[in-house]
N, C-alpha and C positions, 0 to 999 in steps of 0.2 A: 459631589464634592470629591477632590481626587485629594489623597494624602500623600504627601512629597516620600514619606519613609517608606512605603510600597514599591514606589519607583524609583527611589536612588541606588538599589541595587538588584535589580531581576535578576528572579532565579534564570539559572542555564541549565534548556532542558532545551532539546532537540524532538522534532513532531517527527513521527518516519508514518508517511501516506504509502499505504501497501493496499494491496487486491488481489481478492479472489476469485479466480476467470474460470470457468470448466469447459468443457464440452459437453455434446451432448451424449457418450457414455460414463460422462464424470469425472474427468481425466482434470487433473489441476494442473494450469497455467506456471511452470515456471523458468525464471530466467537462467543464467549461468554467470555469474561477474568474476571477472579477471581480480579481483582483491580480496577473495577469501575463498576456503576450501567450501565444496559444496551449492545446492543447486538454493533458491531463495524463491519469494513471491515478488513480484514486481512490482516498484515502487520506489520512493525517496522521501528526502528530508520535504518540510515544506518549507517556503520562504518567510521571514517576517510578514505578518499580516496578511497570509494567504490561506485560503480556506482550505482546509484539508482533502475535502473532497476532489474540489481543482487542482492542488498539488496531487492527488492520487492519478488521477486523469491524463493530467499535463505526464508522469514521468511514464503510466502505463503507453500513452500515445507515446513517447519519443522512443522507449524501452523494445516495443513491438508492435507500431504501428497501429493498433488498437483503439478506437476514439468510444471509450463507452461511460456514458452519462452517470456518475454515483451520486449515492444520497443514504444509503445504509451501512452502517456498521456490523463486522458480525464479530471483532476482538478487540480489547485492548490490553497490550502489552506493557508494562513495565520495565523496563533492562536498566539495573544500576550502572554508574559507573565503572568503568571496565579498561580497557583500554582505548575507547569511546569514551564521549561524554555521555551521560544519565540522558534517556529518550522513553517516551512516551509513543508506540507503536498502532497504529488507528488499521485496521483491518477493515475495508470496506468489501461488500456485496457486489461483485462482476459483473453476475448471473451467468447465464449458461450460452457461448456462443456457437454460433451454425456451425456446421463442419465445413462452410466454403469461406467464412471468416478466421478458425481456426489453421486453414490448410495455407493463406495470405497471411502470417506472422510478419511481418519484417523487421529485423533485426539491424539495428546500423553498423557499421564497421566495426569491431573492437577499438582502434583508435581513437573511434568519437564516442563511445559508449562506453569501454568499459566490460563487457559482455561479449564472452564466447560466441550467446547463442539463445532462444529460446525452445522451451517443447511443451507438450503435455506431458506428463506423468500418472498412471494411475493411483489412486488413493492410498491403496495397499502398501505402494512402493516407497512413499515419501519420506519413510524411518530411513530408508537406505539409500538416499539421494540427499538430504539436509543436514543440515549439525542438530543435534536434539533439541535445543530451544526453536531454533526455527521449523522445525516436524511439529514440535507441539504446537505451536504457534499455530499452523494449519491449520492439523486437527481439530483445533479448539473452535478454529473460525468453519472448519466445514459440518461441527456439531451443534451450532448455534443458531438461532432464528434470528435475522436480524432486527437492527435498532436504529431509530432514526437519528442521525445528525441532526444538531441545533446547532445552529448560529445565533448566538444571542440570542439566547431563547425562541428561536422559531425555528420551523423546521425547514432543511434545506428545499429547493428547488433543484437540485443537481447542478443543472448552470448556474446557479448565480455567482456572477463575478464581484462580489464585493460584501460584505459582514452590513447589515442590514442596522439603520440609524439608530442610536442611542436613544 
C-alpha cells in the first residue's frame, strides 16, 4: 500500500557513487576536477532510480576509462548541507588493478570531463593531496572490510541493470 503523504514531498538527498581503485603496491586511484581545490575518489551523483553500484561504474568508466564490475561497499558518508545539497556518499570496493590496467588510465579532455587528470597516490600522501573530509573519507574506506550492496533486499550481482521486482 503506498501512502500519498511519503510522496508528496521527497526528501532531497543527492547519492555521490564513489570508488576505491588501488594498485598493486596500494597506491589509491585518484582524480583531479576542475571545480574544487584538491585531488577526490572517482565518482558521481547517481541518477533517479539508478543503482549505485552502476552509477559508480558508469562515472568510474567515463572518469578514467576503467570498466570494473562493483557490488561492495566499504563507506558511507553523510555531508550535511553546505553549499551543496545534503548527499549521502556510497564508497564502493575497486579492488586492486594490474599495473598494465593502471598504466592505460584514460582521462577525457577537461572539456568534457571536468578533470585535470587522473594518478595514483600513495596511502600515506592522501592527508596532503585532499580536503580533510575527503582524506578521511578514504582512509575510512581503505580501513574497512567490505559490505555488501542490497538492492531491495538482495544482494547485488554487480551488473544488474535494474532494482529487482517488488
Amino acid at each position: 500500500m503506498r501512502d500519498p503523504r511519503l510522496l508528496a514531498k521527497p526528501p532531497v538527498c543527492r547519492l555521490g557513487c564513489l570508488v576505491l581503485v588501488r594498485n598493486p603496491r596500494g597506491d589509491v586511484l585518484l582524480v583531479d576536477p576542475d571545480y574544487m581545490d584538491g585531488l577526490i575518489l572517482p565518482g558521481g551523483a547517481a541518477q533517479p532510480n539508478e543503482p549505485p553500484n552502476l552509477a559508480a561504474a558508469r562515472h568510474l568508466h567515463a572518469e578514467t576509462g576503467l570498466n570494473l564490475r562493483l557490488a561492495d561497499v566499504l563507506a558511507v558518508d553523510f555531508t550535511p548541507a553546505d553549499r551543496y545539497l545534503e548527499r549521502l556518499n556510497l564508497v564502493f570496493d575497486g579492488g586492486t588493478v594490474t599495473e598494465h590496467a593502471a598504466a592505460r588510465l584514460t582521462v577525457p579532455p577537461r572539456h568534457r570531463s571536468g578533470l585535470f587528470g587522473a594518478r595514483f597516490v600513495p596511502a600515506h600522501e592522501l592527508p596532503d593531496v585532499m580536503a580533510p573530509a575527503q582524506a578521511a573519507r578514504a582512509a575510512e574506506a581503505l580501513a574497512n572490510r567490505a559490505v555488501p550492496l542490497l538492492l531491495h533486499g538482495q544482494r547485488t550481482t554487480c551488473d544488474e541493470g535494474r532494482t529487482p521486482p517488488r
